[in-house]
C-alpha positions as CSV (number, residue, x, y, z in Angstrom):
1,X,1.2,-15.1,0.9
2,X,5.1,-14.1,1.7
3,X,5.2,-12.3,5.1
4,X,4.8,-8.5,5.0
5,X,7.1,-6.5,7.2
6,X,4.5,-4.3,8.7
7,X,5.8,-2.1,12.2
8,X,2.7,-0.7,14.5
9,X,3.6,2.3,15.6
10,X,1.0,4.7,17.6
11,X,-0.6,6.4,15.1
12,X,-0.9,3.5,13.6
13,X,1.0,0.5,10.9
14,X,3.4,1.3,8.6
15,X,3.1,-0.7,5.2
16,X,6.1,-0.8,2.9
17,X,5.2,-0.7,-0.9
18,X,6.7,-1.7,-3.4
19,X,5.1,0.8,-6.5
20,X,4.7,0.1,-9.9
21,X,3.9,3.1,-11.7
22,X,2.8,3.7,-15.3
23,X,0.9,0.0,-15.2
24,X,-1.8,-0.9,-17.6
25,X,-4.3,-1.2,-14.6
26,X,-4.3,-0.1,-10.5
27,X,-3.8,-3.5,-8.4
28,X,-3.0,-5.0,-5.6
29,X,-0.1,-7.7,-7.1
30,X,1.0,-9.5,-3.8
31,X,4.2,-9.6,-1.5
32,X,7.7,-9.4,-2.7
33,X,10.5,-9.3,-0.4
34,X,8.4,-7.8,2.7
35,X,6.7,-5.1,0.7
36,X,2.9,-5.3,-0.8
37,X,3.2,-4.8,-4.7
38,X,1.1,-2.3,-6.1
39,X,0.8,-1.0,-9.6
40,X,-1.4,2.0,-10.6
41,X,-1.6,3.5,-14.1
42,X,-0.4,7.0,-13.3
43,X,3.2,8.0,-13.9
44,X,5.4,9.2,-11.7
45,X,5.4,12.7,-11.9
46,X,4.6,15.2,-9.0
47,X,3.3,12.8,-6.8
48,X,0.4,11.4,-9.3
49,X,1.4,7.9,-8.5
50,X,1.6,8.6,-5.0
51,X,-1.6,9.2,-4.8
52,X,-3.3,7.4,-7.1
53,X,-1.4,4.3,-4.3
54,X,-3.0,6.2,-1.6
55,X,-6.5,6.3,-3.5
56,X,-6.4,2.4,-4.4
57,X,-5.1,0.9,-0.5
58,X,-7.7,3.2,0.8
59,X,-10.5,1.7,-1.2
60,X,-9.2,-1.8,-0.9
61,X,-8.7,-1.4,3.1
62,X,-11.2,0.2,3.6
63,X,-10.0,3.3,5.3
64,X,-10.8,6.9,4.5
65,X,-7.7,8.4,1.7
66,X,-6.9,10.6,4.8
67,X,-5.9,7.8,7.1
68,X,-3.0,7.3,4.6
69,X,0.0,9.3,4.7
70,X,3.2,8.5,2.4
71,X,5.9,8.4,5.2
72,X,9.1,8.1,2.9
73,X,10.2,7.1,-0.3
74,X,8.0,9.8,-2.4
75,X,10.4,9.5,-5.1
76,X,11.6,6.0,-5.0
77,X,9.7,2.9,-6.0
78,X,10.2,1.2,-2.1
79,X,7.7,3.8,-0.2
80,X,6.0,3.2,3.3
81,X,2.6,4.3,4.0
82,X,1.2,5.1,7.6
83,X,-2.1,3.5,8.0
84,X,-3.7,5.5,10.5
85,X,-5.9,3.2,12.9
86,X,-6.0,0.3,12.3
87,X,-4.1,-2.5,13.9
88,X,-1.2,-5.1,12.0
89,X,-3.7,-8.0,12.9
90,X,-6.5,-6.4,11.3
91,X,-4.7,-4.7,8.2
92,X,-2.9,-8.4,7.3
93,X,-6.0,-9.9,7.5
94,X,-7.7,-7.6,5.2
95,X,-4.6,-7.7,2.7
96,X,-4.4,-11.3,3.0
97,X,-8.4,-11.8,1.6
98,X,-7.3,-9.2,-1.3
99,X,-4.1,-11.0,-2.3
100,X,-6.1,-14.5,-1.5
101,X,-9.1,-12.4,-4.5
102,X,-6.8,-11.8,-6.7
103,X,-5.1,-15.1,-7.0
């Protein structure tokens, strides 16, 4: 798995994206450049893909939706998410045996 560029931060890690909107299925695709990949089949229109992203990295986490906020990028495809917490050891590790899944 590349490195992900994750920053702890009080509240919590912050998780750049990189977001795939309009997709044929909601994923987890790996690490590109620092950011996790994920695609979701919503489009990106008034904040559907936002959070339909929120909806998937909480279920796949394993975090309530609420303990993930969209910090910036609403309408850019590089966004970072606040992961309220939850530690960058123990979020890596959880990412890393979804990415690891999905290989």
């Amino acid at each position: 798995m590349d490195s992900l560029d994750l920053t702890q931060q009080r509240e919590g890690v912050v998780l750049p994206v990189k977001a795939r909107p309009g997709a044929r299925r909601n994923a987890i695709d790996g690490v590109h450049a620092g950011a996790l990949k994920v695609s979701v089949t919503q489009a990106a229109e008034k904040g559907k893909a936002n959070a339909a992203i929120i909806a998937l990295l909480a279920k796949e986490i394993g975090v309530s939706k609420s303990a993930i906020q969209l910090s910036s990028g609403a309408t850019n495809s590089q966004k970072n998410f606040l992961v309220k917490g939850i530690s960058v050891k123990k979020l890596l590790e959880r990412l890393s045996e979804i990415i690891d899944a999905g290989e």
